[in-house]
N, C-alpha and C positions, 0 to 999 in steps of 0.2 A: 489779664494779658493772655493772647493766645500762643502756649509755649509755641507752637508748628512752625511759628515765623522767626523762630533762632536759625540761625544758618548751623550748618551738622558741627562746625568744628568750637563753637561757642559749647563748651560743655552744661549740664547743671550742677550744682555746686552739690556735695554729697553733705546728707545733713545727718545725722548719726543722734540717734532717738534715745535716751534711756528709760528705764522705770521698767514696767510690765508690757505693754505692748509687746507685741512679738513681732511684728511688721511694721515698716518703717516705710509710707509711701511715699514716692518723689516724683517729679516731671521731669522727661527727660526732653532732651533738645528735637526740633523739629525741621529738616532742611527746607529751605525757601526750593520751590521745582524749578528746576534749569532746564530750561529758561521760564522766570515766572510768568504764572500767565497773565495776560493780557486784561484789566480789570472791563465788566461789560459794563457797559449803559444802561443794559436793562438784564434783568437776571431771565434768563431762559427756560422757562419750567421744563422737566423730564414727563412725556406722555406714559402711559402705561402701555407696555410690549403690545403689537400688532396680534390679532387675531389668524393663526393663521388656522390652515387646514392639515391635521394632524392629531390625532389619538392623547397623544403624550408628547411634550418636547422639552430640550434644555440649551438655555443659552451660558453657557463659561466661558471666562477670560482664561486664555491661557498661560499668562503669567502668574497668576495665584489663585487659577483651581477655585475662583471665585464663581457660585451662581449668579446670575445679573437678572434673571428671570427663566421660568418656569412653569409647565402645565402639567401636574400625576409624574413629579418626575420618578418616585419611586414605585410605580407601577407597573408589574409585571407584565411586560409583550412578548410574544414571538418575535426573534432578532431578523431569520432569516439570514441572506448574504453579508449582514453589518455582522452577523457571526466571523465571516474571513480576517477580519480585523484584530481580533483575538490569536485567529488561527499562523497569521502575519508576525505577531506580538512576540509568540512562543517559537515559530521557526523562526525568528531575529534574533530573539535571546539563546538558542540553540548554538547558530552562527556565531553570537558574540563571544561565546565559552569555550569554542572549539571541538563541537560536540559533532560538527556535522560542518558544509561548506558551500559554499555557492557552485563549487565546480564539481559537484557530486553528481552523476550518473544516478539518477533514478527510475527503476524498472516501475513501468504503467502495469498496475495489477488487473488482475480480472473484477475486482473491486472499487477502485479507483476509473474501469473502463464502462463495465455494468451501469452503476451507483451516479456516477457525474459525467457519462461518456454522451454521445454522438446520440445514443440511442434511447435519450431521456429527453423531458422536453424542459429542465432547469438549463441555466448557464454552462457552457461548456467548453473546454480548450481545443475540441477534439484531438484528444491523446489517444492515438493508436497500442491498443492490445499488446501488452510485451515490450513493445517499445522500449529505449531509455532517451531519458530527459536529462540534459542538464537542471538541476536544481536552481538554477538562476533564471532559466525560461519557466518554470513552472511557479517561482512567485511572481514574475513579469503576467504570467497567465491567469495566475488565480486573484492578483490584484487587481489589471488593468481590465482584461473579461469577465474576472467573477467567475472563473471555470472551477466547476467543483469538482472535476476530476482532479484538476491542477490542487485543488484543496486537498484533498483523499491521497492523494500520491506523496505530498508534503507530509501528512500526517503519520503515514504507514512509512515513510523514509525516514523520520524523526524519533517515532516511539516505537515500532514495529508493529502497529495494530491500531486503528481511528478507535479502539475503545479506549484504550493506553493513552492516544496521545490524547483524549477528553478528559482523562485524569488529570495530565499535566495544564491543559489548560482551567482546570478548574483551582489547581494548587495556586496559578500564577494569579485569577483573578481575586483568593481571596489575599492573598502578600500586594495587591495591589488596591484591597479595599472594596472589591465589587462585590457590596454583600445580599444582594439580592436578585443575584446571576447562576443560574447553573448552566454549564454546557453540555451536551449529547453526543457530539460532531463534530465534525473541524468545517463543514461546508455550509451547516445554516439549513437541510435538509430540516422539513417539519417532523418533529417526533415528539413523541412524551418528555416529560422532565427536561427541556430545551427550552430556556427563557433566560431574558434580561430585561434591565429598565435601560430608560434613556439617561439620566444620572449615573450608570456604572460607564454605558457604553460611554459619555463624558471623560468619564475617571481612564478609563483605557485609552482613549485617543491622544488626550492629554500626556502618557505615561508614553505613547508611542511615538509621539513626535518628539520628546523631550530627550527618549534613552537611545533609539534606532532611528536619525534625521536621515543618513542615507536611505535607507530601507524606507521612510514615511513620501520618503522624494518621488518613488514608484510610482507613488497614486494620480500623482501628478502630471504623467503620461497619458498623450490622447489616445491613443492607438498603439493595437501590438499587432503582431502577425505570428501564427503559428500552422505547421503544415499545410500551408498553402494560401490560410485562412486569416485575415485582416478584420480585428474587429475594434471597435473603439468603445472607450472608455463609457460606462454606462453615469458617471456624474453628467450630467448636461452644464454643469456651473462653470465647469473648466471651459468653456467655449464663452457664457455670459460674461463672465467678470476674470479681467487676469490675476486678479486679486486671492483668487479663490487656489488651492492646490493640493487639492484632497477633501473627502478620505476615499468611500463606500459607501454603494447603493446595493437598496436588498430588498425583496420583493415576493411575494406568495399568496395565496387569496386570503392565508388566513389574517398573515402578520401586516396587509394592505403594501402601498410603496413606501418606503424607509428613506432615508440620508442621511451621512454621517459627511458633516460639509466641515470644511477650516479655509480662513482665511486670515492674509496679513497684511494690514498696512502700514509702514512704516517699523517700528518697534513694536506695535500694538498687533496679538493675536485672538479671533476668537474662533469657538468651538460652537457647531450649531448642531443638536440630534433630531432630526423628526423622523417618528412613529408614528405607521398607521394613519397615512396622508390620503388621500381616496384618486390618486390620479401620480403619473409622473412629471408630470406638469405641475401639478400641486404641491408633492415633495418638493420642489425646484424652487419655487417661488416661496414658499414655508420657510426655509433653507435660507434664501436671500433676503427674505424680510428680516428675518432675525438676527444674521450679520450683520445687515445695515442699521440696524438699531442700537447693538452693540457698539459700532463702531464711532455711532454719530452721538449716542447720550452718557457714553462712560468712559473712563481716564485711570488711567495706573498709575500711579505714586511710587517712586523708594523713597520711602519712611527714613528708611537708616541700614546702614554699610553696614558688609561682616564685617567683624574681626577690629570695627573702631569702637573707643570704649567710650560710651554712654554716660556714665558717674564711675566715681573711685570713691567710694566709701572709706569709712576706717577701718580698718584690720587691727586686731589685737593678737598679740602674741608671736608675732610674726615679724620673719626676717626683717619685710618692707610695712610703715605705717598705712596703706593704703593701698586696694587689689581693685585695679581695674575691669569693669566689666561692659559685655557687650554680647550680640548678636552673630549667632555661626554660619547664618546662610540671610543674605540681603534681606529685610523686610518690605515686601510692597503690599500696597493694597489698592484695589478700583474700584472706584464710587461714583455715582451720578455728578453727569458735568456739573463745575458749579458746587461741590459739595466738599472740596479738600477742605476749606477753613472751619468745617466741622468737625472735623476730626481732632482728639485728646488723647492724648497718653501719659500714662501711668507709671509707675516702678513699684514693685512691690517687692520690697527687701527686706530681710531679718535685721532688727536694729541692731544686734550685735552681730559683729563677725568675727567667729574666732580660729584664727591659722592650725594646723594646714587647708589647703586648697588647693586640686587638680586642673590646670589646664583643662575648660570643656566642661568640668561639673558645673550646674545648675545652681544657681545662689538664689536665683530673684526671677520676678517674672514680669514681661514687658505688658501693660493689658494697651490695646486702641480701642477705642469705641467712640462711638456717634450716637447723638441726642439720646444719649444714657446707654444706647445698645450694644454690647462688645462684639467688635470685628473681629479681633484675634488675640489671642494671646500667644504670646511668644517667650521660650525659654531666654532667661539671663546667666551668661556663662561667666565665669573666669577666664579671662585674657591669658591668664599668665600661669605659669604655678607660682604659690602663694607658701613658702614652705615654714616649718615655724622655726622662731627666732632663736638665739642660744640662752640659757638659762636666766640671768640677768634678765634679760628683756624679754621673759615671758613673767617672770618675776615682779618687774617694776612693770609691766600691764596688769598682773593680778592685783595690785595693790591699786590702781589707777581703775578699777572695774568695781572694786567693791567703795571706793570712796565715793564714786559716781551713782553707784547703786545706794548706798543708804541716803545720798541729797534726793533720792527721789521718795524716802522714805516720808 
């Protein structure tokens, strides 16, 4: 029987193991997807991801951080302007802590005018010498143009120094997992020890749409104007598909043309990076093939709800005979169309349990997997606190634990 097709509220019955085992595994319940789908006629094979043109790339769901496909994703490139997206990441989190503010007055450095100014032939806001800027026009700037003055001026307004503020963006990419990213600069300027893969840059986009959705909203804009100057958004996707609304393009002869695309249909999001594309026209279409792939041969699931409880095992010595457990944050998972009724899952639980227990601690652990291969594992909490029982009834459980234990003898 395939447990998947119990509805969530149909529990599994908790089965309590003795002897020497130390793990007690179980099935837990599987929800039928609302609305189920639609049984086919003919099973539709999944093709293997398009060929596109691009160095390195990665396709993620954005609901569970899942890869769906991938080329070298952990392969060191030049980020170039997909750098601003970081630099986005850290003046948002700045913003959200109260560190700094959108209505900030920021002085255009000789730095910030020099390095990403008028008088360079990168991306630019042109930001006037001395100047001040609201700080809300200059992520409008450094988002929607790519101005790496507008980047430089953020950074030296934030940490007081673009060396400083490389630090903090380096602290934030590893608290967010991108372990084989260093950054240099907040603008994506080519220099030494300046690199990322298409897999971190993944991990970050994901982080930024999910923690700063207004601030992610930015990218989404076709056109901005700045002194005088009207430029439009350097994604070209935001005009093909409305579907599309974000992130960053970034471009250099070394790091070739980049894109850092997302799009959503319906509840479904995905994440597309191409690296080192040979044309912008090619990043474009690289970009789009891989969304639309995404979108057409893969499907999210929720598995199972926080906070409902999955099995109630036996508890010994404790207030209550039986401690509910479950899942602290929704489990989903996306798999090729056509492939939910592959999926199993497990419970791996200690056969005895004995009180107390904290609300949140870890008991047991959820495993999924497909045709033998594990998708995820997932902690098994305690629902509840579990406190222990009063003298008596830890009593008559100690004597119910050792008569249990020598029948297994």
């Amino acid at each position: 029987m395939n447990l998947f097709r119990r509805p969530l509220h149909i529990l599994a019955a908790a089965a309590l193991v003795f002897g020497t085992s130390a793990i007690a595994q179980q099935t837990p319940p599987k929800p039928v997807p609302n609305p189920p789908p639609a049984p086919a006629a003919v099973a539709v094979p999944v093709p293997p991801p398009p060929d596109v043109d691009a160095k390195t790339w990665v396709l993620m769901d954005y609901a569970t951080g899942q890869i769906l496909a991938a080329k070298d994703p952990d392969e060191r490139v030049v980020p170039a302007s997909i750098t601003k997206v970081m630099t986005d990441y850290v003046v948002s989190a700045q913003i959200a802590s109260g560190k700094i503010h959108l209505t900030d007055p920021v002085t255009i450095s000789e730095h910030a005018w020099r390095a990403g100014g008028a008088g360079t032939d990168g991306s630019t806001s042109f930001l006037k010498l001395n100047s001040q800027v609201p700080l809300k026009d200059l992520l409008y700037g450094m988002i929607i143009q790519s101005g790496n003055d507008a980047a430089i001026a953020l950074a030296e307004h934030t940490a007081g120094s673009e060396d400083t503020f490389a630090n903090l963006m380096n602290a934030y990419a590893k608290q967010l997992g991108m372990v084989n990213t260093h950054f240099a600069n907040a603008s994506g300027y080519p220099v030494d020890n300046h690199y990322t893969t298409a897999h971190d840059i993944a991990i970050l986009t994901r982080a930024l749409i999910h923690d700063y959705p207004d601030d992610y909203a930015i990218s989404a804009i076709k056109e901005f104007e700045w002194n005088g100057i009207k430029q439009g958004n350097r994604n070209t996707l935001l005009w093909r598909d409305p579907s599309v609304d974000g992130v960053k393009t970034g471009h250099t002869a070394e790091a070739g043309f980049c894109l850092d695309a997302s799009a959503k249909h319906g509840d479904q999001r995905m994440i597309a990076i191409v690296m080192g594309s040979s044309s912008e026209k090619g990043r474009a279409d690289a970009a789009m093939a891989l969304l639309n792939y995404g979108f057409r041969f893969f499907e999210t699931h929720k598995l199972y709800e926080a906070g409902k409880a999955l099995t109630s095992p036996r508890l010994w010595k404790g207030e209550d005979d039986q401690i509910p457990l479950g899942v602290t944050q929704d489990v989903l998972v996306t798999v090729k169309t056509g492939d939910y009724e592959k999926l199993k899952a497990t419970m791996d639980i200690p056969s005895t349990l004995i009180a107390p227990f904290k609300k949140g601690q870890q008991v047991g652990t959820l495993h999924i997997a497909q045709d033998g291969q594990t998708v995820m594992d997932v902690p098994l909490v305690a629902l509840n606190d579990a406190p222990q029982g009063g003298f008596f009834k830890r009593l008559w459980d100690t004597i119910l634990l050792w008569f249990h234990g020598s029948g297994k003898k």
